[in-house]
Structures are given as C-alpha cells and as structure tokens.
C-alpha positions in Angstrom: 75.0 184.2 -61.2 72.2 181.5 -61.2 74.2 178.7 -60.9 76.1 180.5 -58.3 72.8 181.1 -56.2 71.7 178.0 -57.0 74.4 176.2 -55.6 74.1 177.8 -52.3 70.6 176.9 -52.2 70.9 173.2 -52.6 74.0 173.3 -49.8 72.1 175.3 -47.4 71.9 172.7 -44.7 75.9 171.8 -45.2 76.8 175.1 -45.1 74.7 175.4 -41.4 76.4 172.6 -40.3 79.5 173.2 -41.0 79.1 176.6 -39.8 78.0 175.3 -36.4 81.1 173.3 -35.9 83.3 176.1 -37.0 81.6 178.5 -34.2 81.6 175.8 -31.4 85.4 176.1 -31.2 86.4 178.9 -28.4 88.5 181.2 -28.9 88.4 183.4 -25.9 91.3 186.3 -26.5 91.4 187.7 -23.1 91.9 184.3 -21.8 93.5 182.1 -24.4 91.0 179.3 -24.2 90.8 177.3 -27.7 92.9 179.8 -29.2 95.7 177.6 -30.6 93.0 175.1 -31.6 91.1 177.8 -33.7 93.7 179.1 -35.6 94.4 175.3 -36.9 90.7 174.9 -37.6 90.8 178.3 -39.5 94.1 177.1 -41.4 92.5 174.0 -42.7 89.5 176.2 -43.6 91.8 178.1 -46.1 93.5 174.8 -47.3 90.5 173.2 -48.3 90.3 176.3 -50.2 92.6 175.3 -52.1 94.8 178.3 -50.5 98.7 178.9 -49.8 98.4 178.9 -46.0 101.1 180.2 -43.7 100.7 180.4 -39.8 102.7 183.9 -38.6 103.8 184.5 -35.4 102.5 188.2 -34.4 104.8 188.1 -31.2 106.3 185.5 -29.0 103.3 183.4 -27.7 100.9 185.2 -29.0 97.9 184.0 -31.3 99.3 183.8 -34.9 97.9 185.1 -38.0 96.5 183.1 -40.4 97.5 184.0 -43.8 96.4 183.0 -47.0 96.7 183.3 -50.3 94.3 181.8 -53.3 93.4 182.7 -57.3 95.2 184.3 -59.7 95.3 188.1 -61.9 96.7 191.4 -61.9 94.4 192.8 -59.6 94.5 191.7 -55.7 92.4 191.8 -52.9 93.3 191.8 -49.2 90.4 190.5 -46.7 90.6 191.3 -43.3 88.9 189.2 -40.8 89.7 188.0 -36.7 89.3 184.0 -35.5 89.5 185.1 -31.4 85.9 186.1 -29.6 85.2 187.7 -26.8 84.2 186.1 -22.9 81.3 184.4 -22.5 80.1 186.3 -19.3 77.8 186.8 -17.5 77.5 183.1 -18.5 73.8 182.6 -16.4 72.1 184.8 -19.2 72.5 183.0 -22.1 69.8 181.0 -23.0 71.8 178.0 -24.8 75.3 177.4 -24.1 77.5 179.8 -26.0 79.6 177.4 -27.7 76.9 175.0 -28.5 75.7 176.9 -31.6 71.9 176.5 -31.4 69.2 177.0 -33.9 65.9 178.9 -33.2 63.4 180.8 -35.3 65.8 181.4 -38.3 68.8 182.6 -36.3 72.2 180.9 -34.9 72.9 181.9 -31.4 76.1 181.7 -30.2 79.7 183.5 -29.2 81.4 184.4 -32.2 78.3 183.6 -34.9 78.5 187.2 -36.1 81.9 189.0 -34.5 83.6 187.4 -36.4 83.4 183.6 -37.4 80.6 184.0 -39.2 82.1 186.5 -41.6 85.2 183.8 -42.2 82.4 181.1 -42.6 80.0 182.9 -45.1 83.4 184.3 -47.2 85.0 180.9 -47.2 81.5 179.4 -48.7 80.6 181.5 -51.2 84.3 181.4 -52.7 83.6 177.5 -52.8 80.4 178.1 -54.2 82.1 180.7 -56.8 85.0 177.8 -57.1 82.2 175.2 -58.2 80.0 177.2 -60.8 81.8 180.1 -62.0 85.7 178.7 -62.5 88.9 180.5 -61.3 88.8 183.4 -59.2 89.6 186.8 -61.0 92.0 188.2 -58.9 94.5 186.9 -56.5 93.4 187.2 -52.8 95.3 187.4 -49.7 93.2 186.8 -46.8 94.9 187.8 -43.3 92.9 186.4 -40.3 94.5 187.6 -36.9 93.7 186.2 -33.2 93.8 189.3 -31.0 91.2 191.9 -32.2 88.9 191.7 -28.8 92.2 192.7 -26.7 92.8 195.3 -28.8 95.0 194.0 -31.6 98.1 195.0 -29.4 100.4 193.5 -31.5 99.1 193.6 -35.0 100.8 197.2 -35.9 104.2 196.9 -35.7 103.7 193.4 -37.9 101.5 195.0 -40.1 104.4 198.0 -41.1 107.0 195.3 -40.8 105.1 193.1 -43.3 104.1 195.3 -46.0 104.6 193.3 -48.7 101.8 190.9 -47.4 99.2 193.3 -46.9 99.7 195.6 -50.5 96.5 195.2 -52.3 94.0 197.0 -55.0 91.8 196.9 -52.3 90.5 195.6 -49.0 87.2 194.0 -47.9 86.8 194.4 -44.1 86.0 192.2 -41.6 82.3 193.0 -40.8 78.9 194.8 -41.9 75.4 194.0 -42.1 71.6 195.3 -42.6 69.9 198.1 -40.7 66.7 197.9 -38.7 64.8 198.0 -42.3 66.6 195.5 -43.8 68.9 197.7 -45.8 72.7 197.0 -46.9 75.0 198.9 -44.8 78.8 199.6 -45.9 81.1 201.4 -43.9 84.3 202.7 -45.8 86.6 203.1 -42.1 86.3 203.2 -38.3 87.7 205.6 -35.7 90.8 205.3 -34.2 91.4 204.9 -29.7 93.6 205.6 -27.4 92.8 203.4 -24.2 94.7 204.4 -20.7 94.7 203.6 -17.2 95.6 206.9 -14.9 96.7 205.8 -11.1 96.5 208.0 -7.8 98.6 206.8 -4.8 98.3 209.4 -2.5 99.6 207.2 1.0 101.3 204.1 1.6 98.4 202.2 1.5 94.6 202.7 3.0 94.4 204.2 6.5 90.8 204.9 8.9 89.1 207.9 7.2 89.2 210.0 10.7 92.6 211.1 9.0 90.2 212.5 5.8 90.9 216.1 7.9 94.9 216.0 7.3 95.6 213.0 4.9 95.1 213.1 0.8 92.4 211.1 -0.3 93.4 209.5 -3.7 89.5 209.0 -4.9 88.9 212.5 -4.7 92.4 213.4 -6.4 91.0 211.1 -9.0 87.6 212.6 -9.5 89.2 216.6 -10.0 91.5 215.3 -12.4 88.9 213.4 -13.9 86.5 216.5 -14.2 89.1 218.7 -15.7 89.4 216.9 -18.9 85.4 217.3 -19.9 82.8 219.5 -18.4 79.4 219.3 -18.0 78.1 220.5 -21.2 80.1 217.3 -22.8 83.1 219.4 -24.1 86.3 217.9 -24.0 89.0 220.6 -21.9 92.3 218.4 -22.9 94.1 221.7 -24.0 94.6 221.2 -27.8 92.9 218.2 -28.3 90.0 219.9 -30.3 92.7 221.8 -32.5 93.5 218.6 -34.0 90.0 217.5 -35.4 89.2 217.5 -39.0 85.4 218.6 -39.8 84.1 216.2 -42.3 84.3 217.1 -45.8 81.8 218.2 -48.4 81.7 214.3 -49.4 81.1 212.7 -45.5 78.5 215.5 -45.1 76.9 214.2 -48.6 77.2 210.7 -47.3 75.7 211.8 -44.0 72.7 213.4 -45.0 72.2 210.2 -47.0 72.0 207.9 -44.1 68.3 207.2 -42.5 69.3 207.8 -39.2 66.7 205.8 -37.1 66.6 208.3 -34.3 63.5 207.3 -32.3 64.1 204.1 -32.0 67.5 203.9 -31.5 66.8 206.3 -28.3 64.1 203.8 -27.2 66.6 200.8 -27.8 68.8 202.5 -25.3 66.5 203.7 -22.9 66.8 207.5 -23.2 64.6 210.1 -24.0 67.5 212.5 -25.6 71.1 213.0 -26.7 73.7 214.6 -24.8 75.0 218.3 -25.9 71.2 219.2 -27.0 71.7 217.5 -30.8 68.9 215.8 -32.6 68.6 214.3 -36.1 71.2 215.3 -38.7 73.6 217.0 -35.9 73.6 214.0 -33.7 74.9 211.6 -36.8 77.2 214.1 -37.4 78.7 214.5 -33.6 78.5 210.8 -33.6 80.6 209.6 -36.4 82.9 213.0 -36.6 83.7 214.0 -33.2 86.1 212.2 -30.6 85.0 211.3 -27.4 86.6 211.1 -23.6 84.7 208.3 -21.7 85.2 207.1 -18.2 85.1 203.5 -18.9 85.4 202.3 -15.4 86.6 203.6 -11.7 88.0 201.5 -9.0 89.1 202.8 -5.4 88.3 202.0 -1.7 85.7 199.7 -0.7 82.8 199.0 -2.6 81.6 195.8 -0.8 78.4 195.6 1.2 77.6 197.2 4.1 79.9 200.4 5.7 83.7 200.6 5.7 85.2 203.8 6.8 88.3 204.0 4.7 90.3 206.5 3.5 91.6 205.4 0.3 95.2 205.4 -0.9 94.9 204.1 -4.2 92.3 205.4 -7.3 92.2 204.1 -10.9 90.6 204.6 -14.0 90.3 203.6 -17.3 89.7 206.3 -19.6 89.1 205.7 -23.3 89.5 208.0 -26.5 87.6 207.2 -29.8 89.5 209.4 -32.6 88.5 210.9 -35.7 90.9 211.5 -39.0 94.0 213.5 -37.7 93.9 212.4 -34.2 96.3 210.4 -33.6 96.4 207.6 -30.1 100.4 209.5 -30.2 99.1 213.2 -30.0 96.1 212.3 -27.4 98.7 210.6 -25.0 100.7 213.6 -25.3 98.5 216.4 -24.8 96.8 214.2 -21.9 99.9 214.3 -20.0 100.5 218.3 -20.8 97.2 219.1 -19.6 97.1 217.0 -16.4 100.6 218.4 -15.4 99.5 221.9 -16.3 96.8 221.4 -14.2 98.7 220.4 -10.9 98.0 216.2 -11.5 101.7 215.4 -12.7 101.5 212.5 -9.9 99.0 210.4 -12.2 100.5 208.1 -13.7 99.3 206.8 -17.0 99.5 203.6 -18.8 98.8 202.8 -22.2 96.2 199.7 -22.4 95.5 200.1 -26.3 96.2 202.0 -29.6 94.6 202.1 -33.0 94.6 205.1 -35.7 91.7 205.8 -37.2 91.2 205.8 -40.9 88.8 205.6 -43.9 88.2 205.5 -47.6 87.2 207.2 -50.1 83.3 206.5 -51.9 84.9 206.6 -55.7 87.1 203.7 -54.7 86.7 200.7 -56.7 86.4 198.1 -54.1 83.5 200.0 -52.9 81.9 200.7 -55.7 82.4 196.8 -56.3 80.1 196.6 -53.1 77.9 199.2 -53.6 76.9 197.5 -57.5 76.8 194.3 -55.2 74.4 195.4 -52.7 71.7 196.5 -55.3 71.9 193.3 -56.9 71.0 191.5 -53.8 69.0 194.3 -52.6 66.8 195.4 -55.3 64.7 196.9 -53.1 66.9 199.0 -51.0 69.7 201.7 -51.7 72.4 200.7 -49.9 73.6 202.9 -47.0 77.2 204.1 -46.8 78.6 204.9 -43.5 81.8 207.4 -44.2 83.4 205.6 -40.8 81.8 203.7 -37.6 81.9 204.9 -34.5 83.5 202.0 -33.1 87.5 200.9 -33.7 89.3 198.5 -35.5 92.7 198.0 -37.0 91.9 199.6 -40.3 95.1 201.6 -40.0 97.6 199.2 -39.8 96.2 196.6 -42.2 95.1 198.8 -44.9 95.3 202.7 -44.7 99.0 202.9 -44.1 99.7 201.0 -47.1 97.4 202.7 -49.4 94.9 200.6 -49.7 90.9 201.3 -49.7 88.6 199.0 -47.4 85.2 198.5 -47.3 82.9 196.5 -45.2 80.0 194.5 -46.0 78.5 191.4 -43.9 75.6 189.0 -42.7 75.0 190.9 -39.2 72.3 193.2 -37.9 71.3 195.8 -35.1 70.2 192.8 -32.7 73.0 190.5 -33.1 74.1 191.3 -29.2 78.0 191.3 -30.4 79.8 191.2 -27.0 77.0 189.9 -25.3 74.7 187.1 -23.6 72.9 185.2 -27.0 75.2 186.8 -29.9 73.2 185.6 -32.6 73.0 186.1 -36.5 70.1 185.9 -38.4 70.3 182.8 -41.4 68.6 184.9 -44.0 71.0 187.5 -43.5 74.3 185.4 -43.9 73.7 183.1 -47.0 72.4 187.5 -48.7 75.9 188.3 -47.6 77.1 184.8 -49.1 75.6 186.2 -52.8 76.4 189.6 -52.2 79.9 187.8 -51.5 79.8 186.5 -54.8 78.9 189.3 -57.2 81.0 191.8 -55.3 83.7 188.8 -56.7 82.6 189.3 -60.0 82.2 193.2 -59.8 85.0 194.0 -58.3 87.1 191.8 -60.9 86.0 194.7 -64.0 86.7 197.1 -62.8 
C-alpha cells in the first residue's frame, strides 16, 4: 500500500480543494435548496469514476438516488451514503459561512463536511487513488447515494423492497463513522430503528378567554395527562406491551459492550450533567443506552407562548413524540400499541400522525465485511484497537438498504465527537479524513480475500 499512500500524499491539496467545492453546493432536505444541483454534481463524481451512473426517481418530485456501479468480480459491495444536509440555522452562530467551506487549524468547517459529503468525498478519492496505483478494483461495487436522509428517508423503503436486485450485495459499507475522543477507530455494525409521531388535542372550536377554565376542556392539560401516562418518573416506559417486545442483547453485544471504553466523565461534562437518569453508571449506562428504546417528548406546542400575559384557554395541543427502537421493535408494533394504550386509557380523541419510520437493525461481528474493517483499522491504527459498537444509538435506514436483503453493514469514517453534525460550525478534522481515505483503501484490499 505505499504507492497507494503515497499517492494521496502528493494530492493532498487537490483532494482539499476539490473537497471544498463539492461541500459548498447546498443541499438543504427540509427545504429543497441546491438539491437538484447536488445530485448532478454527485453523478458526475461517480462518472469521473469511471462508474455506470443512473439517476432514480425515489417518488414523484422527490430528490433521486444516485446509483452507481464500478469494478468487476464475484464478490460485491453495496456502499451506502446521503448527498442532502441539514438547515443551516441558527445562521448568526456560525463563525464562516456554512457553505463557504473554510479552513482553520487543520479542520474544514462547514454544513455537510462530515454528515455526509465528506464521506462521498474521502470514498470517491481513495478509489481514484486505488484506480492509479493498485489497478482494477477487486470486486464490483454498487454505490447508492440517496437525497432525503435528514427528513427522515420517507421514501427510501418502499424503493429499497421494490428494488432489490440493486441493493443485493456480499456486504455493505455504511455511510458514516469516525474516531473517539482518544483517537481510536470506531465501527458500528447497525443503528436503532424510530418511530416519529405527532399526537393532536382539539378540545373546542378554537381558543376561548380562560375564565371558562372552570367549565370548558383545556386541550394543553389533556395533552400533558396523556403525555405522563406513557413514561413515569422513574424513566420507565408504561405503553402496555411495549417492553414485552425488547430483545436483551446477546452474549456477543454484551462481549462487545464491555469492550468499549466508555468515556463516562467526560461525556457527562460535555453535556452538562452531573448523572444519568434511572440511577445507571458505567457498564449499565452503555448498556441502557445502546439496548433499550426510548419515549422522548421532542417538542410541545399549545396556547400562547409570546411575551408578556395572555389569558387563553387553549383549544389546540400538539406534540411530537419520538421512539428510538432496538432489534424486534418494530415503528408497526410501537404505532399500534400507542394507540391501544392511549384509548385504554380514556385519550381515544388524540389523534396521531406518523412523521417518520425506520426499523432498526445490525450485524453480526464474524461478518466479513467487518472483519475487512476491523484488519483495516489496525493497519491504520497501529496504535489503537479498534472499538466496535454492536449498534448506535441514533437511526438510519440500515433496514431497508441492507438488513432486509441479507446483507451485513458496517461503518467506518473521517468524523469525530466534535464535529457538531446538525449544528452551527459542522466541521471535520483533515487528519482524520485522508486516515479514513487509507483505511478506505486497505479495507478495499482486505475485504477483496476474503
């Protein structure tokens, strides 16, 4: 691989630059702004590959997937990766604009550097850079780049099941990953599943003057009781039956778990709290976090909430509860026994809307494709053991695109804890992507043997 490291050393600047221009394209999801334009720019990405490169529609006027396929062999590997970013605000705390990709102190700040477009960008260079010094790739790879991951992917599983045949592969290499506060490889075999709803109160025909709180319903507090029957205070989650359908991770998560070097102090600092709900420390609070689902109020919205005093009597209460789920619960069974327990418990008048789905799923360690990154990381690495997450606690569509159809994922990537995904100055540390760009390459080479 010295040829192949040394090319990316003598192309560092080109590969910065062109970086830069890729990541200065938006591609807002929630809005559509520059999405049509990046999903060209991400074609021609592909084509200068040298790659077969189809634009799919998802759904009428919807962002399309970008689809490729490059190299030859028996063996085929599906990557997984997303072109569309999230919003820029609040816009007044970014330091440099956020689609002005800007240099400082070895990292690249701006919206989309490390979720997601620098993932494409450091994949895409060090298969050129495999291209130039090591010859033909040694497997055939089908790269599927979709355009609606930060809304959710709403679309992307009844395409995936109706598509199959594109998405069939040995194995899959996910869309993200990174290094830990140490510096250490982190590869994550799967990610929980959600089930994201919107429940509705109207209790009146619209708001009336809150003397009438002595004989009228007031849909804020119809909200707030329905709301506290589904968790209590000690953080346990009431939905009747929910709990039933949880899997407790097997002897091989547990092994993985105890593995981990969970960075407990400071991660409590990092967020500002002194302890974790439900009592749990250490060993117990990796375990709840990864293997349990959770019920979270993700926002409320009733009445007035402007400044100064307005004495209303609301008529109208929402909220937008989410769900991350854990192997065997499904977004289908959650939906269900919510509305059993919230008519069962006299709130068969909220209504409840279904904002987003995704199944969770994961992969085994033995797999080859992570093995492939696990050999990988310790060639890059020398100095660190790589960590393997069983499954993050976060969501993405690792269901549709690869567990239904058999195939094992893993993830592996140039990010790290500070890269403020989501947020004001997203940023991604150079040293990190061109490591991912030759852990990129002998995970090629690796995962080709076996």
């Amino acid at each position: 691989m010295e040829t192949f490291d040394a090319y990316i050393e003598t192309h560092k600047d080109a590969f910065i630059k062109e970086f830069i221009t890729f990541a200065s394209q938006p591609s807002i999801a929630a809005t559509g702004e520059g999405i049509t334009e990046m999903a060209e720019l991400t074609r021609q990405k592909m084509a200068d590959l040298g790659a077969s490169v189809q634009l799919l529609e998802i759904a009428p006027n919807e962002p399309p997937v970008v689809y490729a396929s490059l190299g030859q062999g028996d063996k085929t590997l599906l990557i997984y990766n997303h072109y569309d970013v999230q919003p820029v605000d609040p816009l007044d705390l970014w330091e440099s604009p956020p689609f002005q990709p800007t240099l400082r102190q070895g990292k690249l700040y701006g919206r989309g550097v490390s979720d997601n477009k620098g993932h494409i960008m450091y994949r895409v260079q060090a298969i050129r850079a495999w291209l130039a010094t090591m010859g033909d790739l040694p497997f055939r790879i089908n790269w599927f780049i979709e355009g609606e991951e930060e809304t959710g992917s709403p679309h992307l599983e009844p395409f995936c099941l109706a598509h199959a045949d594109l998405l069939k592969a040995d194995g899959c290499l996910w869309e993200t990953g990174g290094v830990d506060e140490a510096g250490r490889p982190v590869l994550s075999l799967g990610a929980k599943g959600l089930l994201y709803v919107e429940l509705t109160v109207q209790s009146m025909s619209g708001d009336q003057h809150s003397a009438y709180g002595t004989i009228a319903p007031n849909a804020a507090w119809r909200l707030n009781w329905a709301l506290s029957s589904l968790k209590a205070p000690d953080e346990t989650i009431l939905i009747d039956g929910l709990m039933e359908h949880v899997l407790p991770p097997s002897d091989t998560d547990l092994a993985l778990l105890k593995a981990i070097p969970f960075e407990e102090e400071a991660l409590l600092a990092n967020l500002g709290i002194k302890q974790w709900i439900a009592g749990v420390s250490g060993f117990e609070a990796l375990k709840r976090h990864l293997f349990q689902p959770t019920c979270t109020i993700c926002g409320i919205e009733s009445g007035y909430t402007g400044a100064g005093p307005k004495t209303v009597l609301p008529a109208r209460a929402k909220a937008k509860v989410g769900f991350r789920l854990v192997p065997n619960l499904t977004p289908q069974t959650v939906a269900k026994l919510l509305r059993q327990h919230l008519d069962k418990h006299g709130f068969a008048d909220i209504q409840i809307d279904l904002l987003s789905a995704e199944h969770p799923g994961k992969t085994a360690p033995d797999a080859a494709v992570v093995q492939a990154a696990i050999a990988a990381a310790r060639e890059v690495y020398p100095k660190h053991e790589p960590v393997i997450y069983p499954l993050i606690a976060g969501t993405g569509p690792v269901w549709p695109v690869a567990v239904a159809h058999g195939t094992p994922l893993v993830c592996f990537g140039a990010s790290y804890p500070g890269a403020k995904i989501h947020a004001p100055n997203e940023n991604i540390v150079l040293d990190n992507y061109f490591q991912a760009m030759q852990m990129m390459g002998r995970f090629i080479a690796n995962f080709g043997k076996r």
